[in-house]
TIRO-477047 format. One record per residue (C-alpha): residue number from 0; residue in three letters; chain; z, x, y. Coordinates in Angstrom, 3 decimals. Layout:
BEGIN
NUMAR  nr rest kette        Z        X        Y
NUMAR NUM  ALA     A        Z        X        Y
...
***
This chain:
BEGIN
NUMAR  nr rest kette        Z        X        Y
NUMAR   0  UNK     A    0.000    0.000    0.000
NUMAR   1  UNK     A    0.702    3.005    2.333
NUMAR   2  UNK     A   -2.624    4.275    1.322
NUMAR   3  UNK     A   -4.288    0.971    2.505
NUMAR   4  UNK     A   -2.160    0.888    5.680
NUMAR   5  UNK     A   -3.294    4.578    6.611
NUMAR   6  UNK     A   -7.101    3.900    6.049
NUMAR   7  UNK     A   -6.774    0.948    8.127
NUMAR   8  UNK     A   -5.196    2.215   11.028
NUMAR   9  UNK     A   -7.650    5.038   11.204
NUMAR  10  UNK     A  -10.686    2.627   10.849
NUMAR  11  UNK     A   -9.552    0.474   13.755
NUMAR  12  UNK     A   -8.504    3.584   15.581
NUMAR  13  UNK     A  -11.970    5.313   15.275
NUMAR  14  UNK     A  -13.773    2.045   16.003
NUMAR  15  UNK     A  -11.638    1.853   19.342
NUMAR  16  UNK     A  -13.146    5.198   20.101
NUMAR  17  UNK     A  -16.623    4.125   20.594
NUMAR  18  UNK     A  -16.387    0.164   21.958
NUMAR  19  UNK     A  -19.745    0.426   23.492
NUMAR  20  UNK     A  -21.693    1.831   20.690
NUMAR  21  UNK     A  -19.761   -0.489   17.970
NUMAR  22  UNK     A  -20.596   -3.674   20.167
NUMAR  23  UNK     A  -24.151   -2.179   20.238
NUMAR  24  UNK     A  -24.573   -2.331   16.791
NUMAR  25  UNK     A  -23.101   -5.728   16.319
NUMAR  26  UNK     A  -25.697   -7.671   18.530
NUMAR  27  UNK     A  -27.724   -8.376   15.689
NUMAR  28  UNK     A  -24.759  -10.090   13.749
NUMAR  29  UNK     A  -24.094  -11.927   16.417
NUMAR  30  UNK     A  -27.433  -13.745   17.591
NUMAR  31  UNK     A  -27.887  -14.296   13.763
NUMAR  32  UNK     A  -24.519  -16.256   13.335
NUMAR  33  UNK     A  -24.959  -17.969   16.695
NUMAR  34  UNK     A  -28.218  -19.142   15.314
NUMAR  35  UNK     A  -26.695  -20.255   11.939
NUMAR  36  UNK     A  -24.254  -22.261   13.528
NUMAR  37  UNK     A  -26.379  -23.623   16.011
NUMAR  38  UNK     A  -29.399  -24.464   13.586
NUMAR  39  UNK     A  -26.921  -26.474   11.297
NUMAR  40  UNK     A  -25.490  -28.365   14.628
NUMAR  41  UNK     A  -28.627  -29.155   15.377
NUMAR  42  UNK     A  -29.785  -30.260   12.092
NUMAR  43  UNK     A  -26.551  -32.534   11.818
NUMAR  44  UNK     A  -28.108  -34.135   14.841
NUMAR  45  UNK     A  -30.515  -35.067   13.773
NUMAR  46  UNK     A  -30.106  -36.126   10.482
NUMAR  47  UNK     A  -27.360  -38.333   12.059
NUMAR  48  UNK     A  -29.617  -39.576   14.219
NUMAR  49  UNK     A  -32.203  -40.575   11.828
NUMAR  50  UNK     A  -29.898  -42.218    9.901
NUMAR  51  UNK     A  -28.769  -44.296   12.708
NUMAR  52  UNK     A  -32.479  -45.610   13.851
NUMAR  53  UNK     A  -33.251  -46.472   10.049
NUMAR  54  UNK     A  -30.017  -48.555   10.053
NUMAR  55  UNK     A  -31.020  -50.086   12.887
NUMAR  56  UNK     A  -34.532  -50.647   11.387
NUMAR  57  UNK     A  -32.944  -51.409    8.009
NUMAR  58  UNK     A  -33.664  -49.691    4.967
NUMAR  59  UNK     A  -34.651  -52.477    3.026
NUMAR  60  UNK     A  -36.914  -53.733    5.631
NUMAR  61  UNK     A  -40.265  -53.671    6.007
NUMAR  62  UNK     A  -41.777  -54.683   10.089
NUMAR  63  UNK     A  -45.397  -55.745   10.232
NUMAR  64  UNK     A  -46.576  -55.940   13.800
NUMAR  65  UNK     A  -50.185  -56.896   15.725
NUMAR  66  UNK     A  -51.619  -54.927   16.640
NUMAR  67  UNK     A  -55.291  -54.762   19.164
NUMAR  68  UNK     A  -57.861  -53.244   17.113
NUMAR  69  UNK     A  -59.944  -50.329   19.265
NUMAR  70  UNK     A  -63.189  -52.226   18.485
NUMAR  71  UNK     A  -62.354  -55.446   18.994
NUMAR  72  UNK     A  -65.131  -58.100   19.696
NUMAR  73  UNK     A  -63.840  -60.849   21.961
NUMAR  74  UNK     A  -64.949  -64.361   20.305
NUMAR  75  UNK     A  -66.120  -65.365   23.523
NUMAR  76  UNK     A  -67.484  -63.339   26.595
NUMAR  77  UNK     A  -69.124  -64.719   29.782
NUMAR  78  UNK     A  -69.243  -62.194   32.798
NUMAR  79  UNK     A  -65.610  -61.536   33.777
NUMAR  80  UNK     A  -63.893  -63.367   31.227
NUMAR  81  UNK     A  -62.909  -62.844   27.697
NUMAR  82  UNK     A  -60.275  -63.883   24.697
NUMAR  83  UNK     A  -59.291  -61.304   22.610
NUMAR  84  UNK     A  -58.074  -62.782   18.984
NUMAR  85  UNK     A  -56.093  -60.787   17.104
NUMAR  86  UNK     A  -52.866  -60.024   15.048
NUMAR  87  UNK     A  -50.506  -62.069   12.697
NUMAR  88  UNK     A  -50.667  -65.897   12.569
NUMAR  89  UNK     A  -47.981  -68.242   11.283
NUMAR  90  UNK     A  -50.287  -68.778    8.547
NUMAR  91  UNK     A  -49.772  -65.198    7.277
NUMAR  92  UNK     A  -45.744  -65.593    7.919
NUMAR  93  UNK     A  -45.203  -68.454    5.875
NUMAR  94  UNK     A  -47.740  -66.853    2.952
NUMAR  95  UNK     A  -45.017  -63.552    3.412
NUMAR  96  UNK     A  -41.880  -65.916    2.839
NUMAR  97  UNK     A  -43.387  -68.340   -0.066
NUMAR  98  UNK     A  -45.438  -66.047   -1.896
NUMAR  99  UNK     A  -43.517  -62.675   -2.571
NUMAR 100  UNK     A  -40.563  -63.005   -4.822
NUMAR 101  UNK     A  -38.939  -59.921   -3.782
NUMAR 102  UNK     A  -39.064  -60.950    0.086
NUMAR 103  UNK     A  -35.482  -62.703    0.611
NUMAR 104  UNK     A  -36.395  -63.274    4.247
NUMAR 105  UNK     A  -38.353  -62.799    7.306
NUMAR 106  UNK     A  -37.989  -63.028   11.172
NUMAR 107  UNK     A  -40.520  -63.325   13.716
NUMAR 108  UNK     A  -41.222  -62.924   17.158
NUMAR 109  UNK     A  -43.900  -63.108   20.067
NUMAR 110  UNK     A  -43.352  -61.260   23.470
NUMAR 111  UNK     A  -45.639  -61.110   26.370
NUMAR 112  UNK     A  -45.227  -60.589   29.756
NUMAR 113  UNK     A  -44.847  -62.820   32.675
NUMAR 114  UNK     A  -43.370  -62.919   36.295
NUMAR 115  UNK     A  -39.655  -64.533   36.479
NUMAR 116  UNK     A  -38.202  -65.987   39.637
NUMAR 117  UNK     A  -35.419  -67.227   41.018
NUMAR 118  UNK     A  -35.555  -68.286   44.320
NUMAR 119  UNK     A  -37.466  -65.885   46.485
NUMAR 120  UNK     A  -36.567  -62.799   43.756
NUMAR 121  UNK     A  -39.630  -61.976   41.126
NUMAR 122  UNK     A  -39.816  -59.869   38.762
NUMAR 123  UNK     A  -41.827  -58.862   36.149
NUMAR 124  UNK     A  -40.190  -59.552   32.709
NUMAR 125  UNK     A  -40.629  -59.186   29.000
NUMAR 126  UNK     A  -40.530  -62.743   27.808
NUMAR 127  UNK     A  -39.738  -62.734   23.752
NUMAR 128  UNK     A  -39.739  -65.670   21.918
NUMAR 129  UNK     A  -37.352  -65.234   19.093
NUMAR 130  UNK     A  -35.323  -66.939   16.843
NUMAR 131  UNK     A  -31.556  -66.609   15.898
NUMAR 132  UNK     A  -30.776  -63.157   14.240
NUMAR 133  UNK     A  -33.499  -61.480   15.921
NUMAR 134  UNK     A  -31.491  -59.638   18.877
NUMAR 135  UNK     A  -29.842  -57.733   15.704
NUMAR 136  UNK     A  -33.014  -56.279   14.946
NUMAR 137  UNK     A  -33.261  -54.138   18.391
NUMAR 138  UNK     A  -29.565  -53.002   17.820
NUMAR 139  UNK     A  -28.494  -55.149   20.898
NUMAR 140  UNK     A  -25.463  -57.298   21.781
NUMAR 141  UNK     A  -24.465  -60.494   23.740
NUMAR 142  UNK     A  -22.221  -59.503   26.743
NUMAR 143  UNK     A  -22.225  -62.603   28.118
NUMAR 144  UNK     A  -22.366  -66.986   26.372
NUMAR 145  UNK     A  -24.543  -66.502   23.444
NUMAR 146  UNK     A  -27.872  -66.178   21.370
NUMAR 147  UNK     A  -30.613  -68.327   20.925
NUMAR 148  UNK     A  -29.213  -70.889   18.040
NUMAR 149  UNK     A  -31.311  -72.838   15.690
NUMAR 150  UNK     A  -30.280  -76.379   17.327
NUMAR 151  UNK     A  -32.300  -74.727   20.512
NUMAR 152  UNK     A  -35.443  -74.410   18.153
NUMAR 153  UNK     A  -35.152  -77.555   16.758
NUMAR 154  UNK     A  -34.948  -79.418   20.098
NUMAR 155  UNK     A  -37.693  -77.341   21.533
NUMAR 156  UNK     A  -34.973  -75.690   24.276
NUMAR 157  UNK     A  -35.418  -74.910   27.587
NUMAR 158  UNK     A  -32.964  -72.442   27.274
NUMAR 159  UNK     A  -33.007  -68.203   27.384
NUMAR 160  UNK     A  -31.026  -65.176   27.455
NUMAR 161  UNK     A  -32.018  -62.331   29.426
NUMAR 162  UNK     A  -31.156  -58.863   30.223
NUMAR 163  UNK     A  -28.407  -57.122   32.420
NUMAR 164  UNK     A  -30.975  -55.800   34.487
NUMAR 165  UNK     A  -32.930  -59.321   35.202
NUMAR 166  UNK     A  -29.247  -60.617   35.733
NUMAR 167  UNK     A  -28.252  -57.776   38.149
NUMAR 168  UNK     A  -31.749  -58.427   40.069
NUMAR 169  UNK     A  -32.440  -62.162   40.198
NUMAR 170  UNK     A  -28.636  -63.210   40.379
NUMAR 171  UNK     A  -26.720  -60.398   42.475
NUMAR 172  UNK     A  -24.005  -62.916   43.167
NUMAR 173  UNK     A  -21.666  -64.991   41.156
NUMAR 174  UNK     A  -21.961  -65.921   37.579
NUMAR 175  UNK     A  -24.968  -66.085   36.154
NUMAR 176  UNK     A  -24.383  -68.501   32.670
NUMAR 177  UNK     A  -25.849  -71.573   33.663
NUMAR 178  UNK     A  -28.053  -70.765   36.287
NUMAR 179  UNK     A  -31.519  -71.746   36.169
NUMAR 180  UNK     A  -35.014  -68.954   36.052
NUMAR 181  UNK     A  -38.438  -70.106   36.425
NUMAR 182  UNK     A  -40.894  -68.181   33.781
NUMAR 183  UNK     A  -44.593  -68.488   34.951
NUMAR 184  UNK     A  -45.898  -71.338   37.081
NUMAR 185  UNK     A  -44.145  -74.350   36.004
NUMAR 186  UNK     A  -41.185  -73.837   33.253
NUMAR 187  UNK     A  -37.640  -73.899   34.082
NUMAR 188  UNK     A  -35.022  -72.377   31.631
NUMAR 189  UNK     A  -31.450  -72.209   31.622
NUMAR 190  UNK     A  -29.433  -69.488   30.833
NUMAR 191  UNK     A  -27.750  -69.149   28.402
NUMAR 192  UNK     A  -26.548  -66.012   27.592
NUMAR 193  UNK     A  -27.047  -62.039   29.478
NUMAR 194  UNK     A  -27.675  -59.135   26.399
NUMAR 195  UNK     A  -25.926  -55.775   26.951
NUMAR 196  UNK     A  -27.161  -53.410   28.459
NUMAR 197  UNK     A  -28.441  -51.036   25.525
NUMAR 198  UNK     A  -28.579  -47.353   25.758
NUMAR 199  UNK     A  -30.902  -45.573   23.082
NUMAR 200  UNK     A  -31.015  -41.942   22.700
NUMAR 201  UNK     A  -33.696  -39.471   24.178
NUMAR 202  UNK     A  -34.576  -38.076   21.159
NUMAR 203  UNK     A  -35.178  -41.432   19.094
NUMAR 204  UNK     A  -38.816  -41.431   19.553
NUMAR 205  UNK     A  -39.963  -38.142   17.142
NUMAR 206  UNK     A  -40.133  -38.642   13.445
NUMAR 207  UNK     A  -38.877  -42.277   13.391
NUMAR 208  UNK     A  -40.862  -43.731   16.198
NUMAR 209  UNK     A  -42.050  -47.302   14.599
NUMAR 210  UNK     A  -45.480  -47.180   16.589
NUMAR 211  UNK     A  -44.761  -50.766   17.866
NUMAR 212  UNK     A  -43.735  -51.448   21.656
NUMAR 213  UNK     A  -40.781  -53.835   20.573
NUMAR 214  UNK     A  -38.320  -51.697   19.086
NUMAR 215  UNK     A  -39.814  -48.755   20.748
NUMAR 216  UNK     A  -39.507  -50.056   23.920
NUMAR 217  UNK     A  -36.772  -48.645   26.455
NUMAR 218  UNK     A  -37.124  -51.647   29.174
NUMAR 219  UNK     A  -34.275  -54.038   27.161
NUMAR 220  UNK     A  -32.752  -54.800   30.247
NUMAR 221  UNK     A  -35.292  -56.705   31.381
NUMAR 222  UNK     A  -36.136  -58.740   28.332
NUMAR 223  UNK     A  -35.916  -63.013   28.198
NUMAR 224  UNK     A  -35.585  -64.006   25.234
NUMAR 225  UNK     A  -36.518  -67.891   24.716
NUMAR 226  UNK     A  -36.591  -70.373   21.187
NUMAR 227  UNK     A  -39.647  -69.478   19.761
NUMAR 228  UNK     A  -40.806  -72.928   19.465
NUMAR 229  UNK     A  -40.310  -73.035   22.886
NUMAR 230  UNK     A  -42.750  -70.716   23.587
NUMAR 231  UNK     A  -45.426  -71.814   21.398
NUMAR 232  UNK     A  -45.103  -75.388   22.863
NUMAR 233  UNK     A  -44.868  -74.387   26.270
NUMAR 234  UNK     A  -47.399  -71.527   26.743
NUMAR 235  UNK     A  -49.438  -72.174   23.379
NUMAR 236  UNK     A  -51.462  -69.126   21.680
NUMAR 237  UNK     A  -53.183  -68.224   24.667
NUMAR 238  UNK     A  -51.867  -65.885   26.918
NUMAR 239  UNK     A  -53.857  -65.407   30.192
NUMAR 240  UNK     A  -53.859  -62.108   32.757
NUMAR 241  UNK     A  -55.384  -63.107   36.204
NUMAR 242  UNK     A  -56.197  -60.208   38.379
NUMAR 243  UNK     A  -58.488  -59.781   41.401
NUMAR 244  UNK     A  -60.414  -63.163   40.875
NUMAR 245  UNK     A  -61.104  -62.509   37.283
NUMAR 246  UNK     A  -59.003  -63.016   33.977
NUMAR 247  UNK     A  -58.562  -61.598   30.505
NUMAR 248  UNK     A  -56.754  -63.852   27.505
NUMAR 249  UNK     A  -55.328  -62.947   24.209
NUMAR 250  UNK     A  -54.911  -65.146   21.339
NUMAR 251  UNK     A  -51.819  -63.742   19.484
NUMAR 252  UNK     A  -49.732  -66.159   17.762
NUMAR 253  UNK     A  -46.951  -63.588   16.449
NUMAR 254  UNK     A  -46.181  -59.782   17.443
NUMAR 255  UNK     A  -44.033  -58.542   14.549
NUMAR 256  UNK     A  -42.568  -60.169   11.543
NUMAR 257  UNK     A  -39.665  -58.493   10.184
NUMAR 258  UNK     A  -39.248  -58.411    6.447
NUMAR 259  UNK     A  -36.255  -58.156    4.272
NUMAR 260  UNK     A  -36.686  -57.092    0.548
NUMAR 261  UNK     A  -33.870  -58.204   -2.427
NUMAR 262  UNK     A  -33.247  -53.929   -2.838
NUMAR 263  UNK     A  -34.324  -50.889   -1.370
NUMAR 264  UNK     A  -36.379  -50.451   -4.947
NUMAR 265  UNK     A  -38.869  -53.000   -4.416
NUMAR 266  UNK     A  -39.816  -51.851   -0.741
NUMAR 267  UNK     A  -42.338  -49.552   -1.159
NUMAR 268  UNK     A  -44.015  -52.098   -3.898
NUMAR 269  UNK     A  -43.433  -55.024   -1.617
NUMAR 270  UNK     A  -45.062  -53.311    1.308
NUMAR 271  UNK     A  -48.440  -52.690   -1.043
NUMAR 272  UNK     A  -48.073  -56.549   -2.104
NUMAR 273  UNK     A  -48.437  -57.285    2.087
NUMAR 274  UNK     A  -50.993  -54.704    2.988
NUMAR 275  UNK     A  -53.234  -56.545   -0.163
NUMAR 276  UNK     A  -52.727  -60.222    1.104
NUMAR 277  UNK     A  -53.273  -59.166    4.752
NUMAR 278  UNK     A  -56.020  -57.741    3.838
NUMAR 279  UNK     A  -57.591  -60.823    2.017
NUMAR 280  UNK     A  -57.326  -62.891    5.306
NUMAR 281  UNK     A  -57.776  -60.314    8.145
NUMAR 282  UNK     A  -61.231  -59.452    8.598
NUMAR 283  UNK     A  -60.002  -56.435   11.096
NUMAR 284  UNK     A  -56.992  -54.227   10.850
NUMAR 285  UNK     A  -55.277  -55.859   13.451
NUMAR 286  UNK     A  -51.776  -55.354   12.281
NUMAR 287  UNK     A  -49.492  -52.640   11.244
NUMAR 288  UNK     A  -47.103  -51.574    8.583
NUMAR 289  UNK     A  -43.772  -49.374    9.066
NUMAR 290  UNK     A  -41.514  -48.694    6.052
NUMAR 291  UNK     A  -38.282  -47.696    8.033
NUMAR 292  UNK     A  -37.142  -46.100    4.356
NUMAR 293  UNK     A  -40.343  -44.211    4.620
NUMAR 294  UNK     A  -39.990  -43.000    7.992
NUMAR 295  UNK     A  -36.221  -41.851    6.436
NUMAR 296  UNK     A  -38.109  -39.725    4.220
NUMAR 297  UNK     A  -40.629  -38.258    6.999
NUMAR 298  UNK     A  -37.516  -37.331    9.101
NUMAR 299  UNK     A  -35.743  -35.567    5.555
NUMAR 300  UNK     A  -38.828  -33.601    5.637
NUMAR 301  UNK     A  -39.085  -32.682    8.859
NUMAR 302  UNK     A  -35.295  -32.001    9.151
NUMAR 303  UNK     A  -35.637  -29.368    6.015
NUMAR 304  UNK     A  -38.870  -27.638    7.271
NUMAR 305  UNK     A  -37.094  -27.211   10.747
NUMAR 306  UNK     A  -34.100  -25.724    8.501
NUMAR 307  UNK     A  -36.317  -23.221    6.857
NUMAR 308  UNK     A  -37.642  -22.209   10.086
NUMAR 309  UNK     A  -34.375  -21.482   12.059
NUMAR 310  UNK     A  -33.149  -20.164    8.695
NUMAR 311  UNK     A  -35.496  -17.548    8.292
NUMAR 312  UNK     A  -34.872  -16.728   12.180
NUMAR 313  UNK     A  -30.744  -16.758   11.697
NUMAR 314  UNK     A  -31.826  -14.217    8.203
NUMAR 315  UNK     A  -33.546  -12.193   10.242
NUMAR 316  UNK     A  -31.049  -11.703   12.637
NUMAR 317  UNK     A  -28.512  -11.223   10.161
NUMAR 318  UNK     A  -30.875   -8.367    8.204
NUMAR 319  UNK     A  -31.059   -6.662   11.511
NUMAR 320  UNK     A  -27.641   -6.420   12.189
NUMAR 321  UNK     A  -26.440   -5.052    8.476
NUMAR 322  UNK     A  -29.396   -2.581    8.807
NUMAR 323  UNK     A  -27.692   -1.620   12.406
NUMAR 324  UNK     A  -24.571   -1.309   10.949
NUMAR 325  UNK     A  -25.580    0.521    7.791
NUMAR 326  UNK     A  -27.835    3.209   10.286
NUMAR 327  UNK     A  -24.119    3.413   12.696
NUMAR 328  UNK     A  -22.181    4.357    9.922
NUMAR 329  UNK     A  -24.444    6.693    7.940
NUMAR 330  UNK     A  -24.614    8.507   11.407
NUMAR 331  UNK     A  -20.696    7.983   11.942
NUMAR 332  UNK     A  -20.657    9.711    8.451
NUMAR 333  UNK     A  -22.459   12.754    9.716
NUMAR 334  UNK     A  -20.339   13.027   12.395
NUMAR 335  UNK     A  -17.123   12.694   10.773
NUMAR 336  UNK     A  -17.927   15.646    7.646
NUMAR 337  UNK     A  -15.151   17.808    8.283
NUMAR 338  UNK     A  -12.576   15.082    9.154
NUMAR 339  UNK     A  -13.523   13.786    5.836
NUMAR 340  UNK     A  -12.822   17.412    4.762
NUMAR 341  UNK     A   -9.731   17.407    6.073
NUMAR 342  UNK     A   -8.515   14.587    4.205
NUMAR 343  UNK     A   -9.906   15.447    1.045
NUMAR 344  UNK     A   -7.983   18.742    1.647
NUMAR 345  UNK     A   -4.730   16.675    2.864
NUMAR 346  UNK     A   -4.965   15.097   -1.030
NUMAR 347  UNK     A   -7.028   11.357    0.059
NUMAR 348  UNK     A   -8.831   10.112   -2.602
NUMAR 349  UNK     A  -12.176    8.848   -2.696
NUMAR 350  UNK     A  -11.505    5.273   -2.423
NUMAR 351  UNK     A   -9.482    5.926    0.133
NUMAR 352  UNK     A  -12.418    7.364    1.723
NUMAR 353  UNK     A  -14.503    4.629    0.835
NUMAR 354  UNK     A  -11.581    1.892    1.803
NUMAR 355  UNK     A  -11.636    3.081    5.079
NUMAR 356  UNK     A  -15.424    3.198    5.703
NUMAR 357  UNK     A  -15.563    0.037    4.626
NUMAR 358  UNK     A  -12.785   -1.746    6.590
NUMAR 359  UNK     A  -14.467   -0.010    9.767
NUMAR 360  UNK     A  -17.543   -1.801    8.582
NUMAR 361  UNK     A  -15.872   -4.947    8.511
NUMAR 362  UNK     A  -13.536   -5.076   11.462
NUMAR 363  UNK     A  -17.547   -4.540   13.153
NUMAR 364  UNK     A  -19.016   -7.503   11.099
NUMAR 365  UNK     A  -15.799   -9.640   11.655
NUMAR 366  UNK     A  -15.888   -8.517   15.122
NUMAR 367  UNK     A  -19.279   -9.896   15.200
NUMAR 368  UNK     A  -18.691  -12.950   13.893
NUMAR 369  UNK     A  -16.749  -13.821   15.642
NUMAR 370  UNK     A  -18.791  -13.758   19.067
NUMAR 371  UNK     A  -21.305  -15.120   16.759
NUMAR 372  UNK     A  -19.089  -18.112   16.166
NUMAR 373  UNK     A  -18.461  -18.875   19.680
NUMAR 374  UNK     A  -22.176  -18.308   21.355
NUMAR 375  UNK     A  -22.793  -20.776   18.238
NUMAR 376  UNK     A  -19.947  -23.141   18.640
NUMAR 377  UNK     A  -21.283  -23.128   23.022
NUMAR 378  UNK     A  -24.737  -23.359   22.354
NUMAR 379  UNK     A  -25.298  -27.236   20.980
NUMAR 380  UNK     A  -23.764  -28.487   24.073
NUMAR 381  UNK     A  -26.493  -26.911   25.975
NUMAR 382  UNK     A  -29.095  -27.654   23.874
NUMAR 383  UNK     A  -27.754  -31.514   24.214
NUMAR 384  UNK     A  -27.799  -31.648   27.835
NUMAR 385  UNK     A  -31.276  -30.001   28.606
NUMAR 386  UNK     A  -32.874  -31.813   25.630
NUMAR 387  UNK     A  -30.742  -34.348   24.929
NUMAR 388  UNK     A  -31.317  -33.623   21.286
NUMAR 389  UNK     A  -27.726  -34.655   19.651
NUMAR 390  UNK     A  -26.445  -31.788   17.829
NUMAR 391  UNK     A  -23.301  -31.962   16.140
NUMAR 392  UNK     A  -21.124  -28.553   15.024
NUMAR 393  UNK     A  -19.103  -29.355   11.480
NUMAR 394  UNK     A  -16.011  -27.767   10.872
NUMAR 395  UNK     A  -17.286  -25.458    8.065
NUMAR 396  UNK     A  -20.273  -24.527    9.694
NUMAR 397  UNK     A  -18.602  -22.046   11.771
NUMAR 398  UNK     A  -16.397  -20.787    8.811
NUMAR 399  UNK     A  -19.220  -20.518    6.686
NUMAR 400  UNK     A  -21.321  -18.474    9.062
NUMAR 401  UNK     A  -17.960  -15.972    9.897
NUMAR 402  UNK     A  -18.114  -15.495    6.002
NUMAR 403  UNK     A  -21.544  -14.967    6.048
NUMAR 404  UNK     A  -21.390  -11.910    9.143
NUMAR 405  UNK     A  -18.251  -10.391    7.293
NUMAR 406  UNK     A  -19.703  -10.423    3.442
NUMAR 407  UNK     A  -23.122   -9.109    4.909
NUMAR 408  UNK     A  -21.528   -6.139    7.181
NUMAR 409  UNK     A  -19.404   -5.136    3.920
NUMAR 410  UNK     A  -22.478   -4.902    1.873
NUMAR 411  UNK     A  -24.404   -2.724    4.079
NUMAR 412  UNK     A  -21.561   -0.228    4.541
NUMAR 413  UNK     A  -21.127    0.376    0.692
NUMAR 414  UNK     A  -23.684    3.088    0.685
NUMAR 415  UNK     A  -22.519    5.131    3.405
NUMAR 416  UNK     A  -18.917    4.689    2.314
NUMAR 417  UNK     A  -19.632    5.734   -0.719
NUMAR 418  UNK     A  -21.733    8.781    0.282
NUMAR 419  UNK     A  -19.303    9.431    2.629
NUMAR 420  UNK     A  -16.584    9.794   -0.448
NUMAR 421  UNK     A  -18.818   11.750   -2.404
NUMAR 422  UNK     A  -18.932   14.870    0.097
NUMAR 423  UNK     A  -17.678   17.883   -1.565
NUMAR 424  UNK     A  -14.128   18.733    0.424
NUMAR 425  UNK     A  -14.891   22.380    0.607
NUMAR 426  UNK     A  -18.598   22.158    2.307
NUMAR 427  UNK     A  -17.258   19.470    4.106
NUMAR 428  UNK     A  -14.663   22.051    6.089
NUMAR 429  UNK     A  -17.378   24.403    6.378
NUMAR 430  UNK     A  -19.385   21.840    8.521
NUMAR 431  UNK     A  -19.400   22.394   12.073
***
């Protein structure tokens, strides 16, 4: 124990020698650490992330939405106007729900847009007609009354629910439950209920973007969401854009239909069974698929190739900084010969030799991994606020990475310990 005591004082001592040329040698150690625990921060992120947008999708779901083909032909075209037809129909939505055994339910939706006033305030607004359950599907909330309920279908409503920031806008003042909006030229609706306001992250449009501009969309806030057989009695199938003395139409009778399958299982098979009846009674592809489980999968992928990539930069890193500390001491070793001699001479035995070699080596490494650990631990946070990329540091990632530095700093100062231990005392007193 003595033995170990002595060789470990003189390793710290020598070390303290040469600060600046021991830090020198550790900078490789420490960028590769840094980068270990900032790539699995990162990666935490985002797999956290992912996972959170494909609950929100549902795994087990499976969202068809229209979608305007590139070369569509309008049905009719005189001068300055056209109708564009295109996208699902409530024929195809009740042939989803009656025909496919493994479909346990579905939801639809229409949204358009269309100016909203309230006395002498107008805005432009998202108008979505919905039914109940449907305000689940964009991960929102009610912050104020309620949702749309099926007594409000069944009576044809005149009733909505819109966003904070329509609320805020077109009703500074007082409360705004019960108030009354207009929506286009000649519809009154009540309110009934104000969503809240929903917050999504930056970084939830890379992998897992659905390709639709419903649950894509970031403008929420300034949604109304009306019965949907409200909206089909009230503004029909036709939806009409008047600008500068001429007009444009669509025909669109639904915008997205939102599928739920018995088990995650019978997704992928479900989602072939729709893409082969859609395409039986759509002469265009006017309508899109998006397997949230699927995009799961994609973002897996994507995670693990963006692993192997910082890995092999955090490995490289790490290389460099054993091979710096292997070259350090082999030179340290060179230096040292006749100290060595002396030792030998004073009756230290080899492994006391190599012992101390080695705890030099790793007092360096440890020394480096720790600074490692905390340019790692300080890094995510930056990353987070310039990016806004969540990342999200583990306990053990830090640990693991410290282990990491110290086991790779020991290995590459075996050989020069060693070599170090097998001098010969005698021409080691000789050395100058």
């Amino acid at each position: 124990m003595r033995r170990m005591w002595t060789a470990t004082t003189l390793a710290i001592r020598n070390l303290g020698l040469h600060k600046l040329r021991a830090l020198l040698t550790v900078l490789g150690l420490i960028f590769g650490v840094a980068s270990v625990v900032a790539m699995l921060a990162i990666a935490e992120g985002a797999s956290l992330e992912a996972q959170r947008l494909i609950a929100e999708l549902g795994a087990s779901n499976i969202i068809i939405r229209s979608v305007k083909p590139m070369d569509d032909v309008n049905s009719s075209r005189n001068q300055d106007e056209f109708v564009l037809s295109y996208g699902l129909t409530h024929d195809d939505f009740k042939r989803i729900t009656e025909t496919l055994p493994t479909v346990v339910g579905a939801t639809p939706l229409r949204h358009f847009r269309q100016n909203v006033r309230n006395l002498d305030k107008e805005l432009e607004a998202r108008v979505v007609g919905a039914v109940p359950g449907c305000l689940e599907l964009s991960g929102q909330a009610i912050s104020q009354g309620r949702f749309l309920q099926q007594v409000d279908l069944d009576r044809f409503a005149n009733v909505c629910v819109i966003g904070p920031d329509l609320a805020e806008k077109l009703f500074p003042f007082g409360d705004t439950i019960g108030r009354s909006i207009r929506i286009g030229e000649a519809h009154f609706y009540r309110i009934i209920g104000v969503t809240d306001r929903k917050v999504r992250s930056k970084g939830s449009g890379s992998a897992l973007s659905s390709g639709g501009d419903f649950d894509s969309s970031e403008d929420f806030g300034k949604d109304v969401y009306i019965p949907l057989t409200t909206d089909r009695a009230r503004f029909g199938e036709l939806i009409v854009h008047d600008s500068q003395g001429s007009y444009s139409a669509e025909r669109i009778e639904l915008s997205q239909v939102t599928v739920a399958v018995d088990s995650m299982q019978n997704v992928e098979r479900t989602a072939e069974a729709l893409e082969s009846m859609l395409e039986q009674f759509h002469d265009k592809r006017d309508y899109a698929i998006t397997i949230p489980l699927k995009l799961l999968e994609s973002a897996e992928a994507q995670k693990r190739i963006f692993n192997v990539v910082l890995g092999s930069i955090a490995g490289i890193s790490l290389l460099v900084g054993g091979i710096g500390i292997m070259n350090i001491m082999l030179a340290t070793v060179t230096e040292r010969t006749r100290e060595i001699g002396i030792r030998r001479a004073l009756g230290a035995k080899r492994r006391d030799i190599v012992f101390q070699f080695l705890v030099e080596t790793a007092v360096m490494s440890g020394t480096g991994g720790l600074l490692g650990v905390l340019l790692g631990v300080a890094v995510p946070p930056m990353v987070s606020s310039i990016s806004g990329m969540e990342a999200i540091v583990r306990p053990w990632s830090p640990i693991l990475a410290f282990l990491i530095a110290v086991s790779i700093g020991i290995v590459f100062g075996v050989y020069p310990a060693r070599r170090a231990a097998s001098m010969d005392p005698v021409e080691a007193l000789r050395a100058e």
